[in-house]
PyMOL commands that place a pseudoatom at each C-alpha (Angstrom):
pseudoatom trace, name=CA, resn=UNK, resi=1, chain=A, elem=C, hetatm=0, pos=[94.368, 94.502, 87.282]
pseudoatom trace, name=CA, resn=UNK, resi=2, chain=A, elem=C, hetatm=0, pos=[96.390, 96.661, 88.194]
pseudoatom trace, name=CA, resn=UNK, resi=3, chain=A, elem=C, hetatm=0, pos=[99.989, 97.493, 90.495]
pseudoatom trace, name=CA, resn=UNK, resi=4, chain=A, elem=C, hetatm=0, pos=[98.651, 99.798, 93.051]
pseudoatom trace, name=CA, resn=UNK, resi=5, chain=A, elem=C, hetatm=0, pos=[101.823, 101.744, 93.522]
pseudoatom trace, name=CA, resn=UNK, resi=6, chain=A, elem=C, hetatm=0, pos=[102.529, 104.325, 96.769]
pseudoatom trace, name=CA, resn=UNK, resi=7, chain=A, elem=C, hetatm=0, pos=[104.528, 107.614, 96.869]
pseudoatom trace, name=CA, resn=UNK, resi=8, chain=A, elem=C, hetatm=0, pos=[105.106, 108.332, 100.092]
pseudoatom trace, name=CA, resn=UNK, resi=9, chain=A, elem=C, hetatm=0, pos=[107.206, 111.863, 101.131]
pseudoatom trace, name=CA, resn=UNK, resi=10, chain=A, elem=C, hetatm=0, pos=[107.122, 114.231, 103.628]
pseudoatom trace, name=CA, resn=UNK, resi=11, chain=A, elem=C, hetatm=0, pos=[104.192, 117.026, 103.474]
pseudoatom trace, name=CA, resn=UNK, resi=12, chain=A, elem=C, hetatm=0, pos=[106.007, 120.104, 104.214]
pseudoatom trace, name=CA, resn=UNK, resi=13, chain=A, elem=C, hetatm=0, pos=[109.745, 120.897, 104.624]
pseudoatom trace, name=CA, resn=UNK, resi=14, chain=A, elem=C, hetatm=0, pos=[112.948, 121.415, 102.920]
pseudoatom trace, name=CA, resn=UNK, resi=15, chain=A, elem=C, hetatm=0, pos=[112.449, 118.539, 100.744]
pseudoatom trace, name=CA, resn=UNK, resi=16, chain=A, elem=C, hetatm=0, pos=[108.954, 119.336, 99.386]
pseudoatom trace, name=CA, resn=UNK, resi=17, chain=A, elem=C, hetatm=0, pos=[111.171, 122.222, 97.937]
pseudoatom trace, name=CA, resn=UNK, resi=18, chain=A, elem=C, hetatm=0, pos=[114.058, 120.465, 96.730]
pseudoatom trace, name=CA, resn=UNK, resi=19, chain=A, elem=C, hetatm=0, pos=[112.395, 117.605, 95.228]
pseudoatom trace, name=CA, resn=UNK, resi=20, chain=A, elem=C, hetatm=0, pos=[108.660, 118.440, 94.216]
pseudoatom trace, name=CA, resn=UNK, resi=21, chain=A, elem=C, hetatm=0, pos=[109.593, 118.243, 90.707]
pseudoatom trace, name=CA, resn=UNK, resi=22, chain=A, elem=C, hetatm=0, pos=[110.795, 114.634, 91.421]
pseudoatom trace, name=CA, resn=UNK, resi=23, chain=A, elem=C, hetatm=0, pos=[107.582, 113.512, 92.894]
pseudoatom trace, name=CA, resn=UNK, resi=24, chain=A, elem=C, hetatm=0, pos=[105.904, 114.926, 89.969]
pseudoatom trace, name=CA, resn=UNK, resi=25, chain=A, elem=C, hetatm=0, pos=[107.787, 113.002, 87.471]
pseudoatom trace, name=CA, resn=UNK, resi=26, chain=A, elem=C, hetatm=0, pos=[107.142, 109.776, 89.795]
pseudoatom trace, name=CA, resn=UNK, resi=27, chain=A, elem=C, hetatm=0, pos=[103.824, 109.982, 89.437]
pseudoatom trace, name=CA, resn=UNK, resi=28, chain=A, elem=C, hetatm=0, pos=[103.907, 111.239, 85.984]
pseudoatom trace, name=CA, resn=UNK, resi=29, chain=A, elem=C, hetatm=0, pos=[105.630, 107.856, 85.443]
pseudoatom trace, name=CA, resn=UNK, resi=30, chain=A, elem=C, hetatm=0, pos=[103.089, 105.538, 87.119]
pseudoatom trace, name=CA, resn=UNK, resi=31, chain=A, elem=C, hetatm=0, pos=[100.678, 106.827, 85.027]
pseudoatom trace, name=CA, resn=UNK, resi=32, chain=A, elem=C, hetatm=0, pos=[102.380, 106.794, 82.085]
pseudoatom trace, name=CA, resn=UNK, resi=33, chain=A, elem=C, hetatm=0, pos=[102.479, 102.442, 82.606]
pseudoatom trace, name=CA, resn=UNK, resi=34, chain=A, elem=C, hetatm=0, pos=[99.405, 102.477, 83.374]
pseudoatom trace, name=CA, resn=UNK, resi=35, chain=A, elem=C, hetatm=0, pos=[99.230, 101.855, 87.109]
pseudoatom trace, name=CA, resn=UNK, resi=36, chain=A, elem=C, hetatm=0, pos=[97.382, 103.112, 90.192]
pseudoatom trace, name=CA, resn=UNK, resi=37, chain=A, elem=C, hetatm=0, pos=[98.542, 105.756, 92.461]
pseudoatom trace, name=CA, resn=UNK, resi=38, chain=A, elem=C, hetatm=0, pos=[98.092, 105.859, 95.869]
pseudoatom trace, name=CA, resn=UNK, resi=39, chain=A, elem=C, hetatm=0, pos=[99.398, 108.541, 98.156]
pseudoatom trace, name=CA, resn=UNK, resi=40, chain=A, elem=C, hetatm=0, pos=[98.003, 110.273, 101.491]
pseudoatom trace, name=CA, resn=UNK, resi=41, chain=A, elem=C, hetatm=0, pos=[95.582, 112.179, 100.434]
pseudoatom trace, name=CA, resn=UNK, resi=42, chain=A, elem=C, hetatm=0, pos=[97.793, 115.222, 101.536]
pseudoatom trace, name=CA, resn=UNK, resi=43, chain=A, elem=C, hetatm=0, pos=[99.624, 118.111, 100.824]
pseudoatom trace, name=CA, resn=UNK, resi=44, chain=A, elem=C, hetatm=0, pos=[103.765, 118.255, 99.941]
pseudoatom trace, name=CA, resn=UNK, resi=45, chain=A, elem=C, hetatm=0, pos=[105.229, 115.969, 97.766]
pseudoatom trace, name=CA, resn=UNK, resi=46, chain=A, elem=C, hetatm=0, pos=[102.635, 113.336, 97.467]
pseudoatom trace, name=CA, resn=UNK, resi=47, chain=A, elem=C, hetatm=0, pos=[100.481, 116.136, 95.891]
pseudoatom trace, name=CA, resn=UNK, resi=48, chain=A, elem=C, hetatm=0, pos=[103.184, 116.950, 93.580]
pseudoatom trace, name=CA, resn=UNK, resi=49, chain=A, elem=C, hetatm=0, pos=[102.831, 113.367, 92.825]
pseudoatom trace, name=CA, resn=UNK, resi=50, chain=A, elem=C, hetatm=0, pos=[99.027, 113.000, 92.318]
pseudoatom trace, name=CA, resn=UNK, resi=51, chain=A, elem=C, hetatm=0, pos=[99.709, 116.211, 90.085]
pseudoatom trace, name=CA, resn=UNK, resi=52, chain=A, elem=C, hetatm=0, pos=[102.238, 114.456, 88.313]
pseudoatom trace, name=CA, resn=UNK, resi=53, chain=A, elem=C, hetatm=0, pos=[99.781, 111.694, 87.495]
pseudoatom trace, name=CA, resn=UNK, resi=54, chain=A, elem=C, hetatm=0, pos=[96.705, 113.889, 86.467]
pseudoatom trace, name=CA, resn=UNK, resi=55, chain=A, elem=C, hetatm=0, pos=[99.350, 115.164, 84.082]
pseudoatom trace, name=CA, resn=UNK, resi=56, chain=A, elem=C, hetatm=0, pos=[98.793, 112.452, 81.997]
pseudoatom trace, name=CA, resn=UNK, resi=57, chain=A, elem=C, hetatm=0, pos=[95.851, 112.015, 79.447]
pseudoatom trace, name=CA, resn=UNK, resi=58, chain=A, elem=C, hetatm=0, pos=[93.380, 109.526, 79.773]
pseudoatom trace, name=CA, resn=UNK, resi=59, chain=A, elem=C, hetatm=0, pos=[95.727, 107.112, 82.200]
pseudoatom trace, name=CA, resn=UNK, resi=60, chain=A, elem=C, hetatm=0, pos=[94.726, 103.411, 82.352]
pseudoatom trace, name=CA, resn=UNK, resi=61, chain=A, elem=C, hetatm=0, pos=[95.319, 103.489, 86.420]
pseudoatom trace, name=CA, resn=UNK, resi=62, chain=A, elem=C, hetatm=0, pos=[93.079, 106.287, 88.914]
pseudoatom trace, name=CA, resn=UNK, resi=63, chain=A, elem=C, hetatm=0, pos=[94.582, 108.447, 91.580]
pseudoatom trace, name=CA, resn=UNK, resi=64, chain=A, elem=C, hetatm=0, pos=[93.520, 107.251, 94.604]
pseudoatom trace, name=CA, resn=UNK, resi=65, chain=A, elem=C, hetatm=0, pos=[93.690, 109.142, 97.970]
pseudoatom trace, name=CA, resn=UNK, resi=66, chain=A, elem=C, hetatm=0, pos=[93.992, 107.290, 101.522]
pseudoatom trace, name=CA, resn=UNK, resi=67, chain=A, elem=C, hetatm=0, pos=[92.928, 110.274, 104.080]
pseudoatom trace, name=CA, resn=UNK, resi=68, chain=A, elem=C, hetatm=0, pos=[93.207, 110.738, 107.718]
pseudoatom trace, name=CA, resn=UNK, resi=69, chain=A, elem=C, hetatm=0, pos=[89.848, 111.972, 107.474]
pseudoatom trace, name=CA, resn=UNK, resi=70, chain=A, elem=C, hetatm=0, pos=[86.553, 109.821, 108.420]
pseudoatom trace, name=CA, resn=UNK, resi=71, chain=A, elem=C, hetatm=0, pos=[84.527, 112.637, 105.801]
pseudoatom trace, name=CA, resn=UNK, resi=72, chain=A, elem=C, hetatm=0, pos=[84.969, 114.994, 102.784]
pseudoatom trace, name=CA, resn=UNK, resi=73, chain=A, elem=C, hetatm=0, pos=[83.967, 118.072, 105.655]
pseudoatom trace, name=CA, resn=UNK, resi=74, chain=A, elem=C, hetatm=0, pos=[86.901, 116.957, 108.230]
pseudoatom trace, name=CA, resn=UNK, resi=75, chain=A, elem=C, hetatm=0, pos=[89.396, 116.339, 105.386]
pseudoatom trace, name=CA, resn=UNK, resi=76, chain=A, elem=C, hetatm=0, pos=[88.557, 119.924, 103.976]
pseudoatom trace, name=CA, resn=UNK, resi=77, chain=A, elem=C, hetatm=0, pos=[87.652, 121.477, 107.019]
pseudoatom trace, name=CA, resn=UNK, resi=78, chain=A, elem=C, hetatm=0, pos=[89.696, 119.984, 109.928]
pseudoatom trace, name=CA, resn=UNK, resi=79, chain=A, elem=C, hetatm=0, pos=[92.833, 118.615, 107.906]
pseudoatom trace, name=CA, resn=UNK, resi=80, chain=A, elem=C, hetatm=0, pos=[93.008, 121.219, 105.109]
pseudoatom trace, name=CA, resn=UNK, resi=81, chain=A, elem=C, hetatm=0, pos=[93.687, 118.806, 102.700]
pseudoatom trace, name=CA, resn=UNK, resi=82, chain=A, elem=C, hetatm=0, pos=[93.545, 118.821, 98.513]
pseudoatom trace, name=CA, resn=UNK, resi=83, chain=A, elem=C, hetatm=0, pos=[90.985, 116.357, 96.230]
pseudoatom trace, name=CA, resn=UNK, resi=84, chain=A, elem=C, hetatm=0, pos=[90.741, 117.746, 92.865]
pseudoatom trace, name=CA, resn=UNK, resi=85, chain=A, elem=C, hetatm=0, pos=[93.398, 115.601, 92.039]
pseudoatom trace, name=CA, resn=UNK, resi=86, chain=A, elem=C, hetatm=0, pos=[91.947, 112.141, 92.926]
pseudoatom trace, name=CA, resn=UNK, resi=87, chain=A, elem=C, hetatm=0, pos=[89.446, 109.713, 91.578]
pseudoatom trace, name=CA, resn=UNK, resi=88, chain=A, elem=C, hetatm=0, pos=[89.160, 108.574, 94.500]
pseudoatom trace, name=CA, resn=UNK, resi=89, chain=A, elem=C, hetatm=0, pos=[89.092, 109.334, 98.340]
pseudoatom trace, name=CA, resn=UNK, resi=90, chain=A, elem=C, hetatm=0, pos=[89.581, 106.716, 101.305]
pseudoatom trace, name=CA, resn=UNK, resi=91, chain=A, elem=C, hetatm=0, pos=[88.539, 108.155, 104.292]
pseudoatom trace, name=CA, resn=UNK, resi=92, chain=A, elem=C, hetatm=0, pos=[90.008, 105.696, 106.816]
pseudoatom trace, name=CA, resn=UNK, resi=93, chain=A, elem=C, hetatm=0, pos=[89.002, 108.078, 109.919]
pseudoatom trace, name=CA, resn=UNK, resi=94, chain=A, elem=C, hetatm=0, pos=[92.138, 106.983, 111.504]
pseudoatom trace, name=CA, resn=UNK, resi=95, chain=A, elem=C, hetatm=0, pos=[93.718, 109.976, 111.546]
pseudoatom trace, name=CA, resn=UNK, resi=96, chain=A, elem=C, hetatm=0, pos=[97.853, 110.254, 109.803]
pseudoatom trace, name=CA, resn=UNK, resi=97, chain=A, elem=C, hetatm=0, pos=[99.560, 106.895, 111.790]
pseudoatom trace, name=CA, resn=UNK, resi=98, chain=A, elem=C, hetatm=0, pos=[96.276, 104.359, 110.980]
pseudoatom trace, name=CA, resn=UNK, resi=99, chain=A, elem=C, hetatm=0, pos=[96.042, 106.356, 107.697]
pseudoatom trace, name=CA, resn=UNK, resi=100, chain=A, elem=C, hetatm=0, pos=[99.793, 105.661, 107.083]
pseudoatom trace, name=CA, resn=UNK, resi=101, chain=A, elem=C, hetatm=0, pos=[99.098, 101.605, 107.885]
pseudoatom trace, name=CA, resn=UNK, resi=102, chain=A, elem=C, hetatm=0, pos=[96.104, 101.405, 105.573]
pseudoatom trace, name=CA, resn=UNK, resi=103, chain=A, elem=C, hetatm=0, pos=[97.626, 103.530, 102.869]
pseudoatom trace, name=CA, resn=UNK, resi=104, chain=A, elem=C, hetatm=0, pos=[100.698, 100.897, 102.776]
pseudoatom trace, name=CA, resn=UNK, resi=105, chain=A, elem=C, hetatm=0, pos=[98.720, 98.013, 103.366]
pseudoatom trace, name=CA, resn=UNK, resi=106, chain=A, elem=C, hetatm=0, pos=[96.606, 98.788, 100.469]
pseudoatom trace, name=CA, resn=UNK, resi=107, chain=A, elem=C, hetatm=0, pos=[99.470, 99.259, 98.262]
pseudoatom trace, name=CA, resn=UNK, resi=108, chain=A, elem=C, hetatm=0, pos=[101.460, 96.630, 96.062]
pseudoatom trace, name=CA, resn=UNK, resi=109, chain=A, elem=C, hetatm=0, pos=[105.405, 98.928, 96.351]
pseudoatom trace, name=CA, resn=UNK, resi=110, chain=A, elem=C, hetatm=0, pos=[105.805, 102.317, 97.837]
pseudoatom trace, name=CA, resn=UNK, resi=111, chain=A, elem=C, hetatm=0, pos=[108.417, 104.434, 96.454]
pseudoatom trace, name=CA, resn=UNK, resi=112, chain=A, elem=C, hetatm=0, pos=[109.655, 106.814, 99.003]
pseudoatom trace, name=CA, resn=UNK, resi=113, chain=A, elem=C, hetatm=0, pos=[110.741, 110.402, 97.615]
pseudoatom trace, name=CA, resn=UNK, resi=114, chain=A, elem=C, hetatm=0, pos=[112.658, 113.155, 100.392]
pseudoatom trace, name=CA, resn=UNK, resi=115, chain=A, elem=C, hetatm=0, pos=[110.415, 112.184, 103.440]
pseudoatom trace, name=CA, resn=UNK, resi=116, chain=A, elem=C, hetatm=0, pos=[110.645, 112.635, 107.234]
pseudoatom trace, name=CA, resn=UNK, resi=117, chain=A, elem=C, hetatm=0, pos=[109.271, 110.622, 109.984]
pseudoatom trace, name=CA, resn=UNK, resi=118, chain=A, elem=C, hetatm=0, pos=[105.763, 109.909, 108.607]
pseudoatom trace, name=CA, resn=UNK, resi=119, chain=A, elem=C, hetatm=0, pos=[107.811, 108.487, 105.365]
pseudoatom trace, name=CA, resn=UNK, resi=120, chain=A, elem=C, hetatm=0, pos=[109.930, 106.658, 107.621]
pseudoatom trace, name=CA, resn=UNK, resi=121, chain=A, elem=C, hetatm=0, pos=[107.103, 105.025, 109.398]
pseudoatom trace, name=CA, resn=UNK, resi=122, chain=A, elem=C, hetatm=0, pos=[105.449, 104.457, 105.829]
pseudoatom trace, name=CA, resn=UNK, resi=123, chain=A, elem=C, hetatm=0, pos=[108.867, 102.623, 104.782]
pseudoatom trace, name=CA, resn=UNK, resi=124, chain=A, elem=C, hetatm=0, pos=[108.864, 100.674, 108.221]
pseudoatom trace, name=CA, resn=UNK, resi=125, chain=A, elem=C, hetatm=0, pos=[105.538, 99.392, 107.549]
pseudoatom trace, name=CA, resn=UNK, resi=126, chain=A, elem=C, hetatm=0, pos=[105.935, 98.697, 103.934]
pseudoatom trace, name=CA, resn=UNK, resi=127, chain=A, elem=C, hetatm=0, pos=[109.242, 96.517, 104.780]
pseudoatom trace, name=CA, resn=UNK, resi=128, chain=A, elem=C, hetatm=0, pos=[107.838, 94.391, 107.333]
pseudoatom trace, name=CA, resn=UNK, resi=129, chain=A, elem=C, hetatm=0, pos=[104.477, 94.062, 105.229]
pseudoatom trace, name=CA, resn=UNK, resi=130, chain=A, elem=C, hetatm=0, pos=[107.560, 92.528, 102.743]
pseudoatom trace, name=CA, resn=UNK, resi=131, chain=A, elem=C, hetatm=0, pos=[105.928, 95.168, 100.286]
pseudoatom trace, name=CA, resn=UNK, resi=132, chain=A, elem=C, hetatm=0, pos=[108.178, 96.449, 97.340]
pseudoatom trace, name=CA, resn=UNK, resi=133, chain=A, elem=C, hetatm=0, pos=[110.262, 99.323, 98.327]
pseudoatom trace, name=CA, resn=UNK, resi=134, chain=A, elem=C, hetatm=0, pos=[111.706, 101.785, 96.020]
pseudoatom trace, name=CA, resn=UNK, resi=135, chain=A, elem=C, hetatm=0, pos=[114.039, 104.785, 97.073]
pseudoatom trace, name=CA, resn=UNK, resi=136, chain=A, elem=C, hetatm=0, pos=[114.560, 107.619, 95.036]
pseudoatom trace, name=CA, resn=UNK, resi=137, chain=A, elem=C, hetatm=0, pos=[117.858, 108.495, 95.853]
pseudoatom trace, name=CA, resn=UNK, resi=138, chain=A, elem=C, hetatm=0, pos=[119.080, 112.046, 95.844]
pseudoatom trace, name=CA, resn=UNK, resi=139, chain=A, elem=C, hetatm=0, pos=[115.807, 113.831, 96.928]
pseudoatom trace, name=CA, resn=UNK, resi=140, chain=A, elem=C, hetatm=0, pos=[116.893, 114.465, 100.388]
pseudoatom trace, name=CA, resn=UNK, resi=141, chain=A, elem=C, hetatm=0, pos=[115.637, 113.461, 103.751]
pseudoatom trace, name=CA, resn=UNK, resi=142, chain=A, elem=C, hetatm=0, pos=[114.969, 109.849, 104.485]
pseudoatom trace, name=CA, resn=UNK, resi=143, chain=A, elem=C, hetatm=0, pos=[115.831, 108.795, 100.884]
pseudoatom trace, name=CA, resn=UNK, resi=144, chain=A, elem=C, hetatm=0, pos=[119.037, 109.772, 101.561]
pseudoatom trace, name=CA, resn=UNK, resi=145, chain=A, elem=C, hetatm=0, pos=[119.792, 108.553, 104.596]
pseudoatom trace, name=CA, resn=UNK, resi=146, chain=A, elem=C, hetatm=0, pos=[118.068, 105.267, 104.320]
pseudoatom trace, name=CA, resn=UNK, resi=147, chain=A, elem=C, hetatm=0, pos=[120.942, 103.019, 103.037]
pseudoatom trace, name=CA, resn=UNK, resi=148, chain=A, elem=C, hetatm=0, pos=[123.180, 104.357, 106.282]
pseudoatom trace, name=CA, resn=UNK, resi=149, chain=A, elem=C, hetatm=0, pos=[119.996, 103.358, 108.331]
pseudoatom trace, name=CA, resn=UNK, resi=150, chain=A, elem=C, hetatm=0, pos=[119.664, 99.748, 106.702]
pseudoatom trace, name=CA, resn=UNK, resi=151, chain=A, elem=C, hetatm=0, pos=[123.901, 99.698, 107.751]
pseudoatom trace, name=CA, resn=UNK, resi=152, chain=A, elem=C, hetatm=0, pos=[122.947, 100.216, 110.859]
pseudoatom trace, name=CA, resn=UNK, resi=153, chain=A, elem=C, hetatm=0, pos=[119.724, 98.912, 111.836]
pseudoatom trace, name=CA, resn=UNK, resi=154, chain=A, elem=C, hetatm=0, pos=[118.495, 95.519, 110.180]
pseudoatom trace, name=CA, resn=UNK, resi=155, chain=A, elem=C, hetatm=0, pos=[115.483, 95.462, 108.453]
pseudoatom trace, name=CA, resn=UNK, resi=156, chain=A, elem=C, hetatm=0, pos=[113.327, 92.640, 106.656]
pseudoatom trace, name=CA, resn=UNK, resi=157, chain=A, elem=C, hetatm=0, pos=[112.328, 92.576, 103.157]
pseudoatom trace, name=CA, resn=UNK, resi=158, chain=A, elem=C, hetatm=0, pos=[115.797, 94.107, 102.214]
pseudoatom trace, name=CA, resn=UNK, resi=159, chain=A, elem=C, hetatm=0, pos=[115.294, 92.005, 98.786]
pseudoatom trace, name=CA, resn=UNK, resi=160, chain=A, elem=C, hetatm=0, pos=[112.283, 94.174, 98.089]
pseudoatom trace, name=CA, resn=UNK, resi=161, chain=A, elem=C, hetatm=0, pos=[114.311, 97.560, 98.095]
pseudoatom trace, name=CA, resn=UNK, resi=162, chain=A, elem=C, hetatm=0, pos=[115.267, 99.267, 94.945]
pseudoatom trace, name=CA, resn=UNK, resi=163, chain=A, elem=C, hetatm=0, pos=[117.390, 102.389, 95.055]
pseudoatom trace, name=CA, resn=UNK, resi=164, chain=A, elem=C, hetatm=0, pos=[117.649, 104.777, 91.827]
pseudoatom trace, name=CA, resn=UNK, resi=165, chain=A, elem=C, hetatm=0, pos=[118.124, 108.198, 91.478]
pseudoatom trace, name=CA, resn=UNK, resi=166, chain=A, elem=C, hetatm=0, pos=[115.828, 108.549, 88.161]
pseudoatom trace, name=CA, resn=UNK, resi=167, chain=A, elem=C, hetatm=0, pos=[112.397, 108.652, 88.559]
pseudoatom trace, name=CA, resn=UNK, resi=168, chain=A, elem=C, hetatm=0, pos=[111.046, 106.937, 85.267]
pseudoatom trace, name=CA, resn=UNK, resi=169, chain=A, elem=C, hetatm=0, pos=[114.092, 104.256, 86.066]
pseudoatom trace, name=CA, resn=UNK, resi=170, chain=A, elem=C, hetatm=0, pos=[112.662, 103.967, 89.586]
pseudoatom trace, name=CA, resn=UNK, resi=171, chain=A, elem=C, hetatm=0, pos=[109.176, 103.576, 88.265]
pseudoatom trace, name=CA, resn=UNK, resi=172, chain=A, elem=C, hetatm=0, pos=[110.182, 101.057, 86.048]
pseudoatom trace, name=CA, resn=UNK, resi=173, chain=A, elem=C, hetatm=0, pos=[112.525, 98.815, 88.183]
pseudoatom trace, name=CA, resn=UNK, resi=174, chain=A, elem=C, hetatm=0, pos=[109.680, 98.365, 90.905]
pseudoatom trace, name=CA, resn=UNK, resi=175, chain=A, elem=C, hetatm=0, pos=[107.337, 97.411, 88.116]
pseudoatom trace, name=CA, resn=UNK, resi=176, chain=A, elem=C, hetatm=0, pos=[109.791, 94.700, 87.237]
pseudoatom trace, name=CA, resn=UNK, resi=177, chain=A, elem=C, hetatm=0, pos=[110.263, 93.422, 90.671]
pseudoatom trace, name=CA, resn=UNK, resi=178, chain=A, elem=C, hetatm=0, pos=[106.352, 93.106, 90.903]
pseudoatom trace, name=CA, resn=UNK, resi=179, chain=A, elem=C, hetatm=0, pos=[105.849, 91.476, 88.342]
pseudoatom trace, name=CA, resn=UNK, resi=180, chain=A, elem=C, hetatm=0, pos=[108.440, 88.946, 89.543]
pseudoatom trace, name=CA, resn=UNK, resi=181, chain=A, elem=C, hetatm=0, pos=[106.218, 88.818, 93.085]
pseudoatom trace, name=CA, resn=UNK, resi=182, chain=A, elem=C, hetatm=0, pos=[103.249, 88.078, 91.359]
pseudoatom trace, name=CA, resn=UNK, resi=183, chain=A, elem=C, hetatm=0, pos=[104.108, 85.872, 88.155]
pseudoatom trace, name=CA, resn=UNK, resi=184, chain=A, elem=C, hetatm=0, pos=[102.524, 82.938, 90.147]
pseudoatom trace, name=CA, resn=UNK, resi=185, chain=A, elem=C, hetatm=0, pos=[99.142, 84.289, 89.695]
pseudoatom trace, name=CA, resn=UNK, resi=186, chain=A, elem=C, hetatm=0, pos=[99.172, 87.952, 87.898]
pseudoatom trace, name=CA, resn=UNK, resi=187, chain=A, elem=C, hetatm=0, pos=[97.576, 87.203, 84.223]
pseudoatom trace, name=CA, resn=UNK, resi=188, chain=A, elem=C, hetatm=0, pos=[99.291, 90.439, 83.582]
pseudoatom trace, name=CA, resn=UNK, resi=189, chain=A, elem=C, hetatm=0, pos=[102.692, 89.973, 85.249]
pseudoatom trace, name=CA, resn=UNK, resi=190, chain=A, elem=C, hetatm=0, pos=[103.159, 85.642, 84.061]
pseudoatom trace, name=CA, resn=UNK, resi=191, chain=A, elem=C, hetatm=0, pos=[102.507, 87.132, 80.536]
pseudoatom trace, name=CA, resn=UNK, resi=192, chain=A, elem=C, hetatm=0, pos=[105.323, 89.866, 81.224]
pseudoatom trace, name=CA, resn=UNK, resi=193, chain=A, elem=C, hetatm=0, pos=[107.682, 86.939, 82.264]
pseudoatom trace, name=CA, resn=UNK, resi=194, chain=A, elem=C, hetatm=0, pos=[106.944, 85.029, 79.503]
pseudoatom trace, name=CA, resn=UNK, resi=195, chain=A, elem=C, hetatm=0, pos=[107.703, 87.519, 76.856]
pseudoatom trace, name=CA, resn=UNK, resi=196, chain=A, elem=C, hetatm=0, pos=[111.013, 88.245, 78.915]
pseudoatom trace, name=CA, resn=UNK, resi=197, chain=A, elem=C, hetatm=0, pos=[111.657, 84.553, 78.272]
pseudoatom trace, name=CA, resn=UNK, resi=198, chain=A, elem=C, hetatm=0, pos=[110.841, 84.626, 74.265]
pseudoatom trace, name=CA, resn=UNK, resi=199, chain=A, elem=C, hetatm=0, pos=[113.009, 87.279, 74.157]
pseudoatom trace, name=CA, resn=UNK, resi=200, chain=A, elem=C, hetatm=0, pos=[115.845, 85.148, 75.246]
pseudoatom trace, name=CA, resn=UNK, resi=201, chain=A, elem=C, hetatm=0, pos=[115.597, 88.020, 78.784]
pseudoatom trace, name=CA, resn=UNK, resi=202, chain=A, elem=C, hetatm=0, pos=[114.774, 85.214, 81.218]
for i in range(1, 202): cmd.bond("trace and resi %d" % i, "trace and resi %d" % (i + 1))
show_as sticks, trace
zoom trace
């Protein structure tokens, strides 16, 4: 098995600018530990992402794409959107907010990268589906902002959030928390903790 792992950021704006470099290493990273990717099938800085994953030679985990799109015409024709670099396409045919639900949903963490309010509602949804969280701080837009939203506004799951400015670190760190989440039953993730505990880590 493996972590199906989300990188959720905003499609166009200042961010995909400042930070698409960012999402590349992110997703350069998850494939690098062998994971799954999952992002929105679209444009922006989850494509930089996806890039950042098919980067990689011969990765253990598949890019997988959730789309707004109920067909390979509309999510060409009608939403404009990429696929060379996915394995696979969902299309959920419920257009970007159901997309945005099954996308998270379907994922085990979602790291959020820059982002506007599509990431935001990702986040929303990924912290009351007490989903892993990770926020890469210092690519602008709702990364940023979102530890003087969690002052302000309570949210659940706030156990689940990791915040790191590195991208492999990032990567890494939300591994580790789910392979605390699932050590009751993961094969993968019990064997992880029990090497931790060999090594006198535990």
């Amino acid at each position: 098995m493996k972590y199906q792992i989300c990188i959720s950021g905003a499609a166009s704006g200042d961010t995909v600018q400042q930070s698409h470099e960012l999402a590349y290493a992110l997703g350069k990273a998850v494939a690098e530990h062998g994971e799954t990717l999952t992002t929105g099938a679209t444009v922006g800085l989850p494509h930089f992402a996806a890039k950042g994953f098919k980067s990689v030679k011969n990765p253990k985990g598949v890019s997988v794409g959730f789309s707004p799109a109920s067909s390979i015409r509309e999510h060409i024709s009608v939403y404009r959107l990429p696929t060379v670099e996915f394995d696979y396409i969902n299309f959920t045919g419920m257009a970007y907010v159901g997309r945005d639900v099954h996308l998270v949903r379907s994922s085990d963490a979602v790291i959020t990268v820059g982002g506007r309010m599509g990431s935001l509602h990702e986040l929303s949804t990924a912290l009351e589906s007490k989903k892993v969280c990770g926020i890469l701080t210092g690519s602008g837009g709702l990364a940023d902002y979102a530890k003087t939203l969690f002052e302000n506004i309570w949210a659940p799951n706030m156990d689940n959030v990791i915040f790191e400015s590195d991208p492999e670190k990032l990567v890494k760190k939300v591994i580790r928390k789910l392979n605390e989440h699932y050590k009751d039953f993961h094969p993968r993730a019990n064997d992880a903790h029990v090497s931790k505990e060999r090594a006198g880590l535990g």
